[in-house]
MARDO-439752 format. One record per atom (N, C-alpha, C): residue number from 1; atom name; y negated, z negated, x negated. Coordinates in steps of 0.2 Angstrom, whole numbers, plus 2048, in hexadecimal, padded with zeros to 3 digits. Layout:
BEGIN
+------+------+-----+-----+-----+
! resi ! name !   Y !   Z !   X !
+------+------+-----+-----+-----+
!  NUM !   CA !   Y !   Z !   X !
...
+------+------+-----+-----+-----+
***
This chain:
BEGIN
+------+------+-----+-----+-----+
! resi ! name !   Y !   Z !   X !
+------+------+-----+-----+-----+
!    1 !    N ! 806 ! 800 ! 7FC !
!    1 !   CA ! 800 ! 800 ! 800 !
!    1 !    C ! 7FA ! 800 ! 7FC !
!    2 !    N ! 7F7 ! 804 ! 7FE !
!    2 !   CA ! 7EE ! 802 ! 7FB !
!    2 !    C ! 7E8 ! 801 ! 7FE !
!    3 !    N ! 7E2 ! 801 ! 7FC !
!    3 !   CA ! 7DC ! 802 ! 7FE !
!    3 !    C ! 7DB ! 807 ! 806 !
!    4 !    N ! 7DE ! 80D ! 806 !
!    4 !   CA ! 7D9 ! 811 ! 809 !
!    4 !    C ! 7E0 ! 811 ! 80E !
!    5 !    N ! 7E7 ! 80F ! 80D !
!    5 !   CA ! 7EC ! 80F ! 814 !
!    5 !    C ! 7E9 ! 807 ! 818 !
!    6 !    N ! 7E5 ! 805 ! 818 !
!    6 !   CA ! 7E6 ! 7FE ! 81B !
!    6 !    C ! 7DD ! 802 ! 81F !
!    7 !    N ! 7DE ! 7FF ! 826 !
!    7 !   CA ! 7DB ! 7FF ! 82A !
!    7 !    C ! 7DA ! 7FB ! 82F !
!    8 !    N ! 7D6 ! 7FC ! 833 !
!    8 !   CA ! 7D5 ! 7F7 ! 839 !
!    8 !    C ! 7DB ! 7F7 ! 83D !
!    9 !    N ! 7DC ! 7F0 ! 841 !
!    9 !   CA ! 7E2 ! 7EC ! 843 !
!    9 !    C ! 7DF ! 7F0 ! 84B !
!   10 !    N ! 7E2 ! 7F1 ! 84F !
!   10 !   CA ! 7E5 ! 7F5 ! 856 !
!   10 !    C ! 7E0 ! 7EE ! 859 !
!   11 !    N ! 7DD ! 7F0 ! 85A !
!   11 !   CA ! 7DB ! 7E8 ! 862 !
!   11 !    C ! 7D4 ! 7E7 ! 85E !
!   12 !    N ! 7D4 ! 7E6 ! 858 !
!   12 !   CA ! 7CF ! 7E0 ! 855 !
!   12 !    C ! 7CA ! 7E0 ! 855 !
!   13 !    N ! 7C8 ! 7E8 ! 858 !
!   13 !   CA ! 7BF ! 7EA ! 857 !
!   13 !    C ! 7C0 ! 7EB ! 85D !
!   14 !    N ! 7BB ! 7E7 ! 862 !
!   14 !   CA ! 7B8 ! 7E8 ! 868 !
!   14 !    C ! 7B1 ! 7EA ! 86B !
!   15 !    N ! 7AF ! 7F0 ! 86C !
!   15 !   CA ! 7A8 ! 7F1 ! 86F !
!   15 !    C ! 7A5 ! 7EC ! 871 !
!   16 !    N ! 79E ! 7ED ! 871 !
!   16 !   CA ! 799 ! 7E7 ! 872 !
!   16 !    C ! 79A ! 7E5 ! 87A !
!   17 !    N ! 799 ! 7E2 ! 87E !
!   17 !   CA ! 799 ! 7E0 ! 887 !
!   17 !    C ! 791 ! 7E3 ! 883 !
!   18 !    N ! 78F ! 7E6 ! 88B !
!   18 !   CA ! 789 ! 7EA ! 88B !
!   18 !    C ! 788 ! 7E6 ! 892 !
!   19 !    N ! 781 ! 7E4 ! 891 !
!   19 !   CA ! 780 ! 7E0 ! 896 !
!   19 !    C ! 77A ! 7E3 ! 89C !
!   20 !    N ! 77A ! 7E3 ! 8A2 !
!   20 !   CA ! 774 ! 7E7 ! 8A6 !
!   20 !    C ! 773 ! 7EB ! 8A6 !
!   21 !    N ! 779 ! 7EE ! 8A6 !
!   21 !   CA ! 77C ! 7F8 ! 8A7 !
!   21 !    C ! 77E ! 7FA ! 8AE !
!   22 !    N ! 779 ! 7F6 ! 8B1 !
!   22 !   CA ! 77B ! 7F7 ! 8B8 !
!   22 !    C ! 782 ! 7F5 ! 8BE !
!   23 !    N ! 781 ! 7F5 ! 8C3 !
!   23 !   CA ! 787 ! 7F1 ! 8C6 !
!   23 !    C ! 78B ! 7F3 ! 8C4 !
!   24 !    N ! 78E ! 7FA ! 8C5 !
!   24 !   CA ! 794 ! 7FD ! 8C4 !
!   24 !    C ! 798 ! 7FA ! 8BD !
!   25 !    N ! 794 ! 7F8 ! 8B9 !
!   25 !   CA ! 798 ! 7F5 ! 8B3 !
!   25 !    C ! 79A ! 7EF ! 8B2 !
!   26 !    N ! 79B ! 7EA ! 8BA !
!   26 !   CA ! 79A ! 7E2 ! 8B8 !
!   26 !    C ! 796 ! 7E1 ! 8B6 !
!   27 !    N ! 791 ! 7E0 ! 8B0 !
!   27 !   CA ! 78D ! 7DB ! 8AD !
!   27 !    C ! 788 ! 7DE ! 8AE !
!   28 !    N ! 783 ! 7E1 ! 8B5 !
!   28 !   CA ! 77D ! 7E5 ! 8B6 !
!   28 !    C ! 779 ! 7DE ! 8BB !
!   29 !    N ! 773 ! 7E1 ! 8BC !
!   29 !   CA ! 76F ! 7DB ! 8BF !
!   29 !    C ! 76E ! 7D6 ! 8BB !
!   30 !    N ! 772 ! 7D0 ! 8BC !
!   30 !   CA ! 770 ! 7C9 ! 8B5 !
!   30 !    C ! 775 ! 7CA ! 8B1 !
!   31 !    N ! 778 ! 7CF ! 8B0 !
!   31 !   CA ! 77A ! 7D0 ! 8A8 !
!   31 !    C ! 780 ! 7C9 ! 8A5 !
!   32 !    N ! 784 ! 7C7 ! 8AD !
!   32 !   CA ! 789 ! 7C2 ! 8AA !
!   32 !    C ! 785 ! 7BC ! 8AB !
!   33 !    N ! 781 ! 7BA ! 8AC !
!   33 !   CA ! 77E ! 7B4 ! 8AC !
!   33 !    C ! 77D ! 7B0 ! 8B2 !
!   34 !    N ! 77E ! 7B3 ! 8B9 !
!   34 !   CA ! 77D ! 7B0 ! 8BE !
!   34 !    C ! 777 ! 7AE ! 8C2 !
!   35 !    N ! 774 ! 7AE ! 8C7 !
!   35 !   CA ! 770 ! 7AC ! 8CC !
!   35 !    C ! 76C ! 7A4 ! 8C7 !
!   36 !    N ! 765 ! 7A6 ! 8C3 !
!   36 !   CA ! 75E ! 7A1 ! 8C3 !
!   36 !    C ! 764 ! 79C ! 8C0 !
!   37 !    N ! 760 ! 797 ! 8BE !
!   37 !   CA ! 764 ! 78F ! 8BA !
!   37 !    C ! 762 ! 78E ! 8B2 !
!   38 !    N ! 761 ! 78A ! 8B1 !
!   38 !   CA ! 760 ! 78A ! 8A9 !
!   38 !    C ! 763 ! 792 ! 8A4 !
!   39 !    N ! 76A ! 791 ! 8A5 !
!   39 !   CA ! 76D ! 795 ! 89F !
!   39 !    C ! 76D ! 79C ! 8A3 !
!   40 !    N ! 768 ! 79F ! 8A8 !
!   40 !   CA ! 767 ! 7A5 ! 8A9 !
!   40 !    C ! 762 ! 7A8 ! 8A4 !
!   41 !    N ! 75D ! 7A2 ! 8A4 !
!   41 !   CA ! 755 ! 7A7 ! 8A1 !
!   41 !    C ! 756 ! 7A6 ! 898 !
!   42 !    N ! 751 ! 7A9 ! 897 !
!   42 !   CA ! 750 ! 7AC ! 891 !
!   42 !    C ! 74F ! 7A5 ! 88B !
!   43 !    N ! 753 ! 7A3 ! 887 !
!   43 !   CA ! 753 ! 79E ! 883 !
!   43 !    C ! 756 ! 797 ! 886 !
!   44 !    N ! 75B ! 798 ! 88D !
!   44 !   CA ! 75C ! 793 ! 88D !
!   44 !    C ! 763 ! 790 ! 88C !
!   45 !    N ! 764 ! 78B ! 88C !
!   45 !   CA ! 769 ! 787 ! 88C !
!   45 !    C ! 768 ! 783 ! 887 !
!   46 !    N ! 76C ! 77D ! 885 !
!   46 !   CA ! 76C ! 778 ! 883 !
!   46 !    C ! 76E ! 778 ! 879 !
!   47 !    N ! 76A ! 772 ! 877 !
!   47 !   CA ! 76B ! 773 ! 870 !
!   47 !    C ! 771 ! 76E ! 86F !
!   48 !    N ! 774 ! 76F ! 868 !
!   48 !   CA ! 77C ! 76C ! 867 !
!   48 !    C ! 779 ! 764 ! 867 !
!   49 !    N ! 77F ! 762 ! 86B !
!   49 !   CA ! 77E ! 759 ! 86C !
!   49 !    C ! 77C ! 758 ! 874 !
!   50 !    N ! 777 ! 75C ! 877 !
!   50 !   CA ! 776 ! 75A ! 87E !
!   50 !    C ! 77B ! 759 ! 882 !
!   51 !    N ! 77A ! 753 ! 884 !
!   51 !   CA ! 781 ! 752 ! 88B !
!   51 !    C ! 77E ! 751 ! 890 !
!   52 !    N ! 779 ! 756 ! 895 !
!   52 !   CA ! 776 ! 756 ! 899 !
!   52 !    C ! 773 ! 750 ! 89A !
!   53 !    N ! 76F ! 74C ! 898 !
!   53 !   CA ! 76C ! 747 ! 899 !
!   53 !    C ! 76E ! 740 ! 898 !
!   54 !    N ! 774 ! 741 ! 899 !
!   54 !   CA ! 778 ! 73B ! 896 !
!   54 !    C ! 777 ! 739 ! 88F !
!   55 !    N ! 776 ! 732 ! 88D !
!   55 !   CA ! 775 ! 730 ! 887 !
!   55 !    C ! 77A ! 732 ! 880 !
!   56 !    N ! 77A ! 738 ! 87C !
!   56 !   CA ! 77C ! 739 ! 877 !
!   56 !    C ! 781 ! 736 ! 873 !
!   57 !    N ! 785 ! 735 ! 873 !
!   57 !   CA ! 78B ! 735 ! 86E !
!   57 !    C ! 786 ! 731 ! 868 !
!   58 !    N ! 785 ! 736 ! 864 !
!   58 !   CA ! 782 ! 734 ! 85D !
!   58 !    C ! 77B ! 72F ! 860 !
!   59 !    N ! 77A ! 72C ! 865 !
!   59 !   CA ! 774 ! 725 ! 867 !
!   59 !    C ! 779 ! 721 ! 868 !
!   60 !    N ! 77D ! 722 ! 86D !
!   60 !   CA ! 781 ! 71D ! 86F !
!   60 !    C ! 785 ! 719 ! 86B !
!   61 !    N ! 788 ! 71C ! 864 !
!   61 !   CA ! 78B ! 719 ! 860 !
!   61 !    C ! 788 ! 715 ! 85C !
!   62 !    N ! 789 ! 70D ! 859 !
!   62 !   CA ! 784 ! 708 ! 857 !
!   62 !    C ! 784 ! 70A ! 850 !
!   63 !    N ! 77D ! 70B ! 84C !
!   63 !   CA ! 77E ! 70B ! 845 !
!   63 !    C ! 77B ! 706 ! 841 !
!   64 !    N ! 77F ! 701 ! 83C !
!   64 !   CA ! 77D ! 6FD ! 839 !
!   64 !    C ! 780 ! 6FE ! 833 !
!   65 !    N ! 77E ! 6F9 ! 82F !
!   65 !   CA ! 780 ! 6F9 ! 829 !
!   65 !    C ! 77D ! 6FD ! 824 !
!   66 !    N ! 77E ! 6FC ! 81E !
!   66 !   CA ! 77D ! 700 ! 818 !
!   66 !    C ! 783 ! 705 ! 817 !
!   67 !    N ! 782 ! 70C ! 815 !
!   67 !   CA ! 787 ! 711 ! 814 !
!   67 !    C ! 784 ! 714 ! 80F !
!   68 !    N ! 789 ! 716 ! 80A !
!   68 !   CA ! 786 ! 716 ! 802 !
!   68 !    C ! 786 ! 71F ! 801 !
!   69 !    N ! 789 ! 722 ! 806 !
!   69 !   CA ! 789 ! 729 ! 807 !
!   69 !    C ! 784 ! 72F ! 803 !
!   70 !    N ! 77D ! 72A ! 805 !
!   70 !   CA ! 777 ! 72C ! 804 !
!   70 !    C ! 776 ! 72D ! 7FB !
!   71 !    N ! 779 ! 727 ! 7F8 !
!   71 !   CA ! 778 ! 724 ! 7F2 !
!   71 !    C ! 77D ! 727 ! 7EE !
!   72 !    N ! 783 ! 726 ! 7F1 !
!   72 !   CA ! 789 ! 729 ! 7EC !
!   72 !    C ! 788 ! 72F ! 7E7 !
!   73 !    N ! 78B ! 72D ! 7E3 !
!   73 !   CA ! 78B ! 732 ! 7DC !
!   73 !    C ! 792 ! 736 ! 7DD !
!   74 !    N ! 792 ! 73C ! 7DD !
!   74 !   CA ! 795 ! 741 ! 7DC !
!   74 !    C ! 797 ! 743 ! 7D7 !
!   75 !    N ! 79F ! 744 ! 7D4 !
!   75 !   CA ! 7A0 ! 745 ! 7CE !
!   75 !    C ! 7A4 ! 74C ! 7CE !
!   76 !    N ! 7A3 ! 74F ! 7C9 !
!   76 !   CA ! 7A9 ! 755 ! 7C9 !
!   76 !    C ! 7B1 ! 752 ! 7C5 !
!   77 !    N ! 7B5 ! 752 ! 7C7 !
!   77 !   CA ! 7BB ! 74F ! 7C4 !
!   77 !    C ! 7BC ! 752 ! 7C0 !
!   78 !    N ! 7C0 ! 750 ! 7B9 !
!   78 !   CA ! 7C4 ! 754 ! 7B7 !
!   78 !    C ! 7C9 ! 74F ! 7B2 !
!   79 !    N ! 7CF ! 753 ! 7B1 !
!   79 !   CA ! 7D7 ! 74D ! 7AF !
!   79 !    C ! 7D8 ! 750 ! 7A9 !
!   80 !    N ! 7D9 ! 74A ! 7A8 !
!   80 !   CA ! 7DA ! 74B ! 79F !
!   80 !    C ! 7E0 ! 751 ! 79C !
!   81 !    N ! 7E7 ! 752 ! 7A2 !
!   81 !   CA ! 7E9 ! 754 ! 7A1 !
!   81 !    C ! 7E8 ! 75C ! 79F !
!   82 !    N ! 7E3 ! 75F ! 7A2 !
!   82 !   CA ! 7DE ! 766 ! 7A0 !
!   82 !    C ! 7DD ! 766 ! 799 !
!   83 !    N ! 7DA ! 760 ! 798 !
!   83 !   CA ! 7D7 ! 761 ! 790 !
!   83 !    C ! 7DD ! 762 ! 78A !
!   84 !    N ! 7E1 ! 761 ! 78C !
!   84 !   CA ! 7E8 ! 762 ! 789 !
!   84 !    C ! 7E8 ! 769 ! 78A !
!   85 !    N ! 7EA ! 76D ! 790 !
!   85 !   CA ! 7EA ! 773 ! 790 !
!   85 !    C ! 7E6 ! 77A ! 790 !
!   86 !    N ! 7E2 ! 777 ! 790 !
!   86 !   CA ! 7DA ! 77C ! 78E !
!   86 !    C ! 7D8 ! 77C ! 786 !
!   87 !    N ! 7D8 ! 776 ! 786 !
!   87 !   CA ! 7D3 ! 776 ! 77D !
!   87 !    C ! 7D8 ! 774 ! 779 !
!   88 !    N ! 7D6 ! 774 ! 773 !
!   88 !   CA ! 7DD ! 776 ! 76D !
!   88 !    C ! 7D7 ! 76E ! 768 !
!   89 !    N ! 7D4 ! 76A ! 76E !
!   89 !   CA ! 7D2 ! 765 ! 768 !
!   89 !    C ! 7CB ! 767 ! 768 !
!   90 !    N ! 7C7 ! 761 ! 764 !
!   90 !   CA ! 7C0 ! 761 ! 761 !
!   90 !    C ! 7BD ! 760 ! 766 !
!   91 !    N ! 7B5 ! 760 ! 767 !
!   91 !   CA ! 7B1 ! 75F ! 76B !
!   91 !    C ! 7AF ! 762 ! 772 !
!   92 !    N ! 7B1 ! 75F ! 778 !
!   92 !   CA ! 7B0 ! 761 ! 780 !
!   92 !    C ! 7A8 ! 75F ! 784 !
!   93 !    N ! 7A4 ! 763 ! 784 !
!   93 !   CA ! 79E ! 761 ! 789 !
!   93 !    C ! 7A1 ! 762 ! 78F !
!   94 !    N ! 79E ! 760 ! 792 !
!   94 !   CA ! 79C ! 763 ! 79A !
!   94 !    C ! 79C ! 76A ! 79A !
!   95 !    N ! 798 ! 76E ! 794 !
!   95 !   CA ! 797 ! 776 ! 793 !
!   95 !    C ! 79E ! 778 ! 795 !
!   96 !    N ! 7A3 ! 777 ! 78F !
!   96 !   CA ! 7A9 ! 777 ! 78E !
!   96 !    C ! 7AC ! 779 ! 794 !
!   97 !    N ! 7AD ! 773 ! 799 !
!   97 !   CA ! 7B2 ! 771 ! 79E !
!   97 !    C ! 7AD ! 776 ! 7A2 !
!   98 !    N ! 7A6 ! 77A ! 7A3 !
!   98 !   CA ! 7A5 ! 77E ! 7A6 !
!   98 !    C ! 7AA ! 783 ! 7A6 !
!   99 !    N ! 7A6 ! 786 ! 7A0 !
!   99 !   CA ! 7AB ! 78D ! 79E !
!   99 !    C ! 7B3 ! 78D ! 79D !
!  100 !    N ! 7B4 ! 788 ! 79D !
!  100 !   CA ! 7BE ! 788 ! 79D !
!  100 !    C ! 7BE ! 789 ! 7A5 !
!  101 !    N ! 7B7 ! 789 ! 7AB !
!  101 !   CA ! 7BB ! 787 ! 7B1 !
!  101 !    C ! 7BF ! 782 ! 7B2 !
!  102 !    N ! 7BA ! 77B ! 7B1 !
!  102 !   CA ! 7BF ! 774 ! 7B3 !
!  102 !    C ! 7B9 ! 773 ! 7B8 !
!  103 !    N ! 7B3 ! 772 ! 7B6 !
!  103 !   CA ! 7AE ! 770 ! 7BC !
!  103 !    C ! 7AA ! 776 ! 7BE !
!  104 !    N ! 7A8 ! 774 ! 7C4 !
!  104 !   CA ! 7A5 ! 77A ! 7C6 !
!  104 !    C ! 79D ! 77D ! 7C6 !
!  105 !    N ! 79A ! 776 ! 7C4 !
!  105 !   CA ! 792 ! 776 ! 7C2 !
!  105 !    C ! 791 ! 771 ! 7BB !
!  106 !    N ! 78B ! 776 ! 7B9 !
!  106 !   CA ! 788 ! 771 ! 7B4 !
!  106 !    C ! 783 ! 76A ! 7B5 !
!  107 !    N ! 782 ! 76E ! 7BD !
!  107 !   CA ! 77D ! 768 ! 7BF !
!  107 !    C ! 77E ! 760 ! 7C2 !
!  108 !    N ! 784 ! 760 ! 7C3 !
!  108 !   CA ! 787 ! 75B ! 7C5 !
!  108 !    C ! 78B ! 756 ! 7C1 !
!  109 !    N ! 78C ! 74F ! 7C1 !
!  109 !   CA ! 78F ! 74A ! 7BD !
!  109 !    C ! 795 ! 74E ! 7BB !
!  110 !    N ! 799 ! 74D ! 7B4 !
!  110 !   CA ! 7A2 ! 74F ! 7B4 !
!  110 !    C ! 7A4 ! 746 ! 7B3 !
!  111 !    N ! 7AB ! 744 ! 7B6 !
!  111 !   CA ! 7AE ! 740 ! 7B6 !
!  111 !    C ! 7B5 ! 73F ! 7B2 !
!  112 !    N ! 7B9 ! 73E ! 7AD !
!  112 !   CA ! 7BE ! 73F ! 7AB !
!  112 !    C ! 7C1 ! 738 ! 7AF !
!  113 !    N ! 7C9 ! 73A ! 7AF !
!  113 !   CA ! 7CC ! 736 ! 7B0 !
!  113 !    C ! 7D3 ! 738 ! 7AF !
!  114 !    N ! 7D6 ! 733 ! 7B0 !
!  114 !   CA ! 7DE ! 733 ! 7AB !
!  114 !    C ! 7E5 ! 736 ! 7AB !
!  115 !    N ! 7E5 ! 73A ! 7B2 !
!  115 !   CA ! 7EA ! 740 ! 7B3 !
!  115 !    C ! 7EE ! 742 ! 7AE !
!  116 !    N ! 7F4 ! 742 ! 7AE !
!  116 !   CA ! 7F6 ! 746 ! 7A6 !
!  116 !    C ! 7F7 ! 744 ! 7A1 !
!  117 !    N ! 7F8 ! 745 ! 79B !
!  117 !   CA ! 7FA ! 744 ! 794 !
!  117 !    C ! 7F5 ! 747 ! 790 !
!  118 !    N ! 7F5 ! 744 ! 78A !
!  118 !   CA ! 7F0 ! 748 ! 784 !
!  118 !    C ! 7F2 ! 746 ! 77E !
!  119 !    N ! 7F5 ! 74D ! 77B !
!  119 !   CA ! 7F7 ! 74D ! 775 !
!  119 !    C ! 7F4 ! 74F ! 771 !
!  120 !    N ! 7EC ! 752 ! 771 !
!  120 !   CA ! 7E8 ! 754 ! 76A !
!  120 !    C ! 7E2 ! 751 ! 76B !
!  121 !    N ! 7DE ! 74D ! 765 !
!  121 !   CA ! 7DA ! 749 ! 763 !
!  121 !    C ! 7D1 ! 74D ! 767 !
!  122 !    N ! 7D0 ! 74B ! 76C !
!  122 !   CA ! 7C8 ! 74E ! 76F !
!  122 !    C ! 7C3 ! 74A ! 76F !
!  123 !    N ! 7BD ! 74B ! 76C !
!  123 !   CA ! 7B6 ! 749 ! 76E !
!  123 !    C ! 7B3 ! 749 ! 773 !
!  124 !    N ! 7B4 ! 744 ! 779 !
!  124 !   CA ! 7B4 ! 747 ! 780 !
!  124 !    C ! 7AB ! 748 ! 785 !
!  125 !    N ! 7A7 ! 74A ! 784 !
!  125 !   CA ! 7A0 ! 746 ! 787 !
!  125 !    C ! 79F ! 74A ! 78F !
!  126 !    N ! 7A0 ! 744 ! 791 !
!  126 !   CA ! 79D ! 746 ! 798 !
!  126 !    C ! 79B ! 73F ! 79D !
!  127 !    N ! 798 ! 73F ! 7A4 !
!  127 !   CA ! 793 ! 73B ! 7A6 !
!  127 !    C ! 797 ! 735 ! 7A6 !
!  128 !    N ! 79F ! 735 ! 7A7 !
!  128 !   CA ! 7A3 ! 72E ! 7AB !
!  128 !    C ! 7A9 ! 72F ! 7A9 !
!  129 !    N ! 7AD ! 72C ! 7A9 !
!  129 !   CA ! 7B5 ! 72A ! 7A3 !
!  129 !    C ! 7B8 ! 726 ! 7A8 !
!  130 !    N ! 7BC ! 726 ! 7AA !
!  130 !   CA ! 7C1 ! 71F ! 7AE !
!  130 !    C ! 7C4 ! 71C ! 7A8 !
!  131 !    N ! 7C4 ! 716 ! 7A9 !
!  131 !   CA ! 7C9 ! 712 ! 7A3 !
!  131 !    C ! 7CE ! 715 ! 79F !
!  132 !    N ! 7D4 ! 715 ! 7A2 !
!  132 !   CA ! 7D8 ! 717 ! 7A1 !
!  132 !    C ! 7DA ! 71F ! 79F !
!  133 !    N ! 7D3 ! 722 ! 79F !
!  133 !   CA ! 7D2 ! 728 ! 79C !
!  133 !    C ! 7D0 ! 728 ! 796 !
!  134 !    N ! 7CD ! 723 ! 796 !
!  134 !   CA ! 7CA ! 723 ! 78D !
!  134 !    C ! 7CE ! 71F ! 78A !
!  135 !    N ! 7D2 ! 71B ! 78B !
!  135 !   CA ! 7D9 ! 717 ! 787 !
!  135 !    C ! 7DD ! 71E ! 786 !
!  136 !    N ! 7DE ! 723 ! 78B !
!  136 !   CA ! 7E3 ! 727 ! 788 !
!  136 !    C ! 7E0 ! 72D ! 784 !
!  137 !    N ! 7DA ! 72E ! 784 !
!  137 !   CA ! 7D8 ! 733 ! 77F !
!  137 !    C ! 7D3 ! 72F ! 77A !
!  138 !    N ! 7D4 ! 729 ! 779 !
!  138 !   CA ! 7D5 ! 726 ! 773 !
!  138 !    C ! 7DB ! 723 ! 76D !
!  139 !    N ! 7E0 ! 724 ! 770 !
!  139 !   CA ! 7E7 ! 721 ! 76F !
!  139 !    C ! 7EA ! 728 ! 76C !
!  140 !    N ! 7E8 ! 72E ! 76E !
!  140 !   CA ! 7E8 ! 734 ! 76C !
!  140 !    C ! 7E4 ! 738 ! 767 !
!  141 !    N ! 7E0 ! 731 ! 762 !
!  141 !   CA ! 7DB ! 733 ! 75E !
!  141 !    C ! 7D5 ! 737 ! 760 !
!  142 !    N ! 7D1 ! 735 ! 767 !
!  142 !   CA ! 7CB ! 739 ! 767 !
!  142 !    C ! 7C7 ! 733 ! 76B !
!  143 !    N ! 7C2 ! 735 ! 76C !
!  143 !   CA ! 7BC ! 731 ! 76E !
!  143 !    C ! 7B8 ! 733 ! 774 !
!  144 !    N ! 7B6 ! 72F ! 778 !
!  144 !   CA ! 7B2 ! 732 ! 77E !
!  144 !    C ! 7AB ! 730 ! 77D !
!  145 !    N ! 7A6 ! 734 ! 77F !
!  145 !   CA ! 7A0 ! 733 ! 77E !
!  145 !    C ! 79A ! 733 ! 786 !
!  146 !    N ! 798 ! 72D ! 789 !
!  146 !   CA ! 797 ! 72F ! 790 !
!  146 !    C ! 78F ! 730 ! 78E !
!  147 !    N ! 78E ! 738 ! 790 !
!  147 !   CA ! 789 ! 737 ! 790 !
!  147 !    C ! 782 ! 736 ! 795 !
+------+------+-----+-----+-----+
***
């Protein structure tokens, strides 16, 4: 199979509903919409969350408390076990772990953490290390550096 045997699926393209094409087509005069009421006229009906005047969902529910959501630091992870099989050793920035495709931005914290095994000695610098991630790529002869 290729490129130019592949085509449109039987059913999937449907013509547009042409609205106010006169009676004979069903949807002539109000065009589907029915005799006057809010969701006849031009701009109307209801924005998302309106439950006809009943008190809202998102009022009725009580909000207290502190939630850190707002505050939280977002890390890009990445497991030590990569560092084994991407780099042959030596020194890892953030740059690095860019270009090998371990994280996906430069603009965002990197996190290591301790997934995996590490058998060659790495100078690690990135914004945050778990414990147990720097016992194992130091016990491997390498160092972490948070920067």
């Amino acid at each position: 199979m290729n490129l130019h045997d592949l085509g449109v699926v039987p059913g999937s393209k449907r013509a547009a509903k042409r609205l106010g094409q006169g009676i004979g087509s069903g949807t002539g005069k109000t065009s589907g919409k029915g005799h006057k009421g809010h969701k006849s006229r031009t701009g109307g009906g209801v924005r998302p969350g309106f439950e006809g005047g009943q008190m809202p969902l998102a009022r009725r529910v009580p909000k207290r408390g502190f939630n850190n959501a707002r505050f939280a630091k977002e890390y890009q992870v990445v497991n030590v076990e990569f560092l084994s099989s991407r780099f042959e050793g030596g020194e890892i920035s953030v740059k690095e772990l860019y270009e090998a495709r371990l994280v996906r931005s430069l603009a965002q914290p990197v996190k290591l953490l301790a997934k995996g095994e590490v058998d060659k000695a790495f100078v690690v610098k990135v914004n945050a290390v778990s414990q147990s991630a720097r016992q194992k790529i130091e016990a491997a002869g390498g160092k972490v550096e948070v920067i």
